[in-house]
C-alpha positions in Angstrom: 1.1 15.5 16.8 -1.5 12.7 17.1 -1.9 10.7 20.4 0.6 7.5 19.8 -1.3 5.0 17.6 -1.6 1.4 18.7 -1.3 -1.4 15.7 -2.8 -4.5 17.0 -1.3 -7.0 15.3 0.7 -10.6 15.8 3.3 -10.1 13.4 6.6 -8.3 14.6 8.0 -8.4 11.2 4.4 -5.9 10.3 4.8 -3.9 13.0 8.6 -3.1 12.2 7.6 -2.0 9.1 5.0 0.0 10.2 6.6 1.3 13.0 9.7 2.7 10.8 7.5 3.9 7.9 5.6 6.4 10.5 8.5 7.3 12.1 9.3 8.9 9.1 6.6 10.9 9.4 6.4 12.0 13.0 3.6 9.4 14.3 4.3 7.5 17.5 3.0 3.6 17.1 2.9 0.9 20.3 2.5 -2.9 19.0 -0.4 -4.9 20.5 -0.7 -8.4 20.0 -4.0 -9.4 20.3 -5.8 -12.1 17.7 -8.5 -10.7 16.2 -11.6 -12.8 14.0 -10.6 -13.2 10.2 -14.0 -12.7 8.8 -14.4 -14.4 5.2 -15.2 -11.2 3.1 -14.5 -10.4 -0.8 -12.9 -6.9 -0.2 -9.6 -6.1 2.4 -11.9 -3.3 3.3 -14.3 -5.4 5.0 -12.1 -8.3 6.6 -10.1 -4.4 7.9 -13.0 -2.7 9.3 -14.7 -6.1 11.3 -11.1 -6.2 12.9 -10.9 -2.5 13.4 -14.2 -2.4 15.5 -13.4 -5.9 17.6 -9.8 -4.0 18.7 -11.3 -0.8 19.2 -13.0 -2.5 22.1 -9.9 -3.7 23.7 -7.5 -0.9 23.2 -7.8 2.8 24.9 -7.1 5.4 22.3 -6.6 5.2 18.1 -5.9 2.0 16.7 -5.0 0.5 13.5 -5.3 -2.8 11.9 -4.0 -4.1 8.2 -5.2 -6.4 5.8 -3.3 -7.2 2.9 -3.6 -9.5 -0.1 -1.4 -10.6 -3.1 -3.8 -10.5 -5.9 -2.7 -12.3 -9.1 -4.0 -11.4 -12.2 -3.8 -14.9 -14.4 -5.5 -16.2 -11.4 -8.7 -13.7 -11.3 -7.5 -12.2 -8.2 -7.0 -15.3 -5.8 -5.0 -15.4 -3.4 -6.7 -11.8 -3.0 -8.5 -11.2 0.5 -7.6 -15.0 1.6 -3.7 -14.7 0.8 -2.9 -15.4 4.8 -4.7 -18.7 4.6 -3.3 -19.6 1.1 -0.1 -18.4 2.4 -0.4 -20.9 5.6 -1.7 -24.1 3.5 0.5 -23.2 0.0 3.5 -21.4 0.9 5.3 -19.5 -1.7 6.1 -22.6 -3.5 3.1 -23.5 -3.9 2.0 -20.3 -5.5 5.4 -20.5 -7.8 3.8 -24.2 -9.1 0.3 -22.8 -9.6 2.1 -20.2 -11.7 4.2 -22.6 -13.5 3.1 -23.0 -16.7 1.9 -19.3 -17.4 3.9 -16.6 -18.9 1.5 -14.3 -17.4 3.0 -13.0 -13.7 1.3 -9.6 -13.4 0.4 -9.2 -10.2 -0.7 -6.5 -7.7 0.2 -6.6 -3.8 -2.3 -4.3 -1.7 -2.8 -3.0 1.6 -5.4 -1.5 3.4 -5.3 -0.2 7.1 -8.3 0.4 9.2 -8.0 3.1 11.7 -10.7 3.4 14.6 -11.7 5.2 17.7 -13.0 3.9 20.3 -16.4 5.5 19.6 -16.9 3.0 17.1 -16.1 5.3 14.1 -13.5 3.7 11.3 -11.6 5.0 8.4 -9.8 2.6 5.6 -6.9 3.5 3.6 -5.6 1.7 0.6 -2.8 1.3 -1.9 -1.7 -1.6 -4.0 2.0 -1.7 -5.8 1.8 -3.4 -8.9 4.7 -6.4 -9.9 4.8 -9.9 -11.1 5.4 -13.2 -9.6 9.4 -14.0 -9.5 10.1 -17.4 -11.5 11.7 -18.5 -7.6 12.2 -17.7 -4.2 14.9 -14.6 -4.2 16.0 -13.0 -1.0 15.2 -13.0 2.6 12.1 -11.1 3.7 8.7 -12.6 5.2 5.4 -14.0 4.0 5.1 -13.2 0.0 8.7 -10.9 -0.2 10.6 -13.6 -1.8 7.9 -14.0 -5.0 6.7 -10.4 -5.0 8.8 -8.0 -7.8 7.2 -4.5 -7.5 7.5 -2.9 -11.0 9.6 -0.1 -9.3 12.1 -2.3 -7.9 14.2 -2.6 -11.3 13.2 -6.0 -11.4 14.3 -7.3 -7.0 11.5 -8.9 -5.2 10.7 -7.2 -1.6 13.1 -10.4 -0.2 15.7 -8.6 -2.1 15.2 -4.9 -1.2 16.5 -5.1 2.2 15.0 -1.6 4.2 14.2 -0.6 0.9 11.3 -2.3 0.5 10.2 0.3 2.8 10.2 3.4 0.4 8.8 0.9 -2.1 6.0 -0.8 -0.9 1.9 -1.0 -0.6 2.2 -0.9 2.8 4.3 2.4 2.5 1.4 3.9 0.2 -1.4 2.9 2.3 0.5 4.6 5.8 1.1 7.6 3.8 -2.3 8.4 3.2 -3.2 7.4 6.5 -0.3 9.6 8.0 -1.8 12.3 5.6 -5.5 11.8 7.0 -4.1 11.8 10.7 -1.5 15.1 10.2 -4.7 17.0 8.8 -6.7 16.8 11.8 -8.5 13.3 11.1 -9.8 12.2 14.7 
């Protein structure tokens, strides 16, 4: 097994999620809160890897960080790599009124996570789960859960899906391959 990983994050709702998804697959994660720089980049791989390499200087060992972003299709993308701002400023309502007079809800929800030694060295893995944009608010959940219906979810947002969302989710898809990288003898 891998030394214990250590997700810098500020978001306990996050690191429950990961913290249970890797669990499942034998790898040992400690939460550090720490606020990292939100560079302005067009890619989650870029905004990942800058805040990958400023927490690999604070934290002894293997660390991870995530990105994620709620990319709409009717909208070109946006919210996309900015979604945490939009999120902060908008709120799901507001992204329900921008949506309000479309038919078109496809959207796509993705994750990447940035994984980085302290030797400087980083590694990004993605997934994205596509959905659409729910009509209104449905279930409990955190951040875009209420709005976001993956299309394997027969038709419940993330809100709805309870620990489910778990099994279901970009987030789960991104860990896996990470988990994959890190069971096969990645650093």
């Amino acid at each position: 097994m891998a030394r214990e990983l250590t997700f810098v994050t500020s978001n306990r709702h996050k690191f429950a999620e990961v913290h249970a998804i890797l669990a499942d697959r034998g790898i040992s994660v400690a939460m550090r809160s720490m606020e990292l720089r939100e560079v302005q980049a067009d890619t989650l791989e870029e905004i990942a890897t800058e805040k990958v390499r400023e927490a690999s200087v604070a934290v002894d060992g293997p660390v991870i960080v995530e990105d994620t972003g709620l990319f709409i299709d009717v909208l070109r993308g946006f919210p996309g790599p900015y979604s945490a701002y939009v999120f902060r400023t908008l709120g799901n309502q507001g992204i329900l009124r921008l949506l309000e007079e479309t038919a078109d809800r496809r959207a796509t929800f993705k994750s990447v996570f940035a994984y980085g030694d302290p030797d400087g060295s980083v590694e990004c893995f993605g997934a994205g789960a596509p959905g659409t944009i729910a009509l209104t608010c449905r279930g409990e959940g955190w951040g875009y859960d209420p709005i976001f219906t993956p299309d394997n979810a027969s038709g419940r947002t993330y809100g709805e899906l309870g620990d489910d969302k778990n099994r279901l989710s970009h987030r789960r898809a991104a860990l896996d391959k990470l988990a994959g990288w890190v069971q096969a003898g990645g650093r």
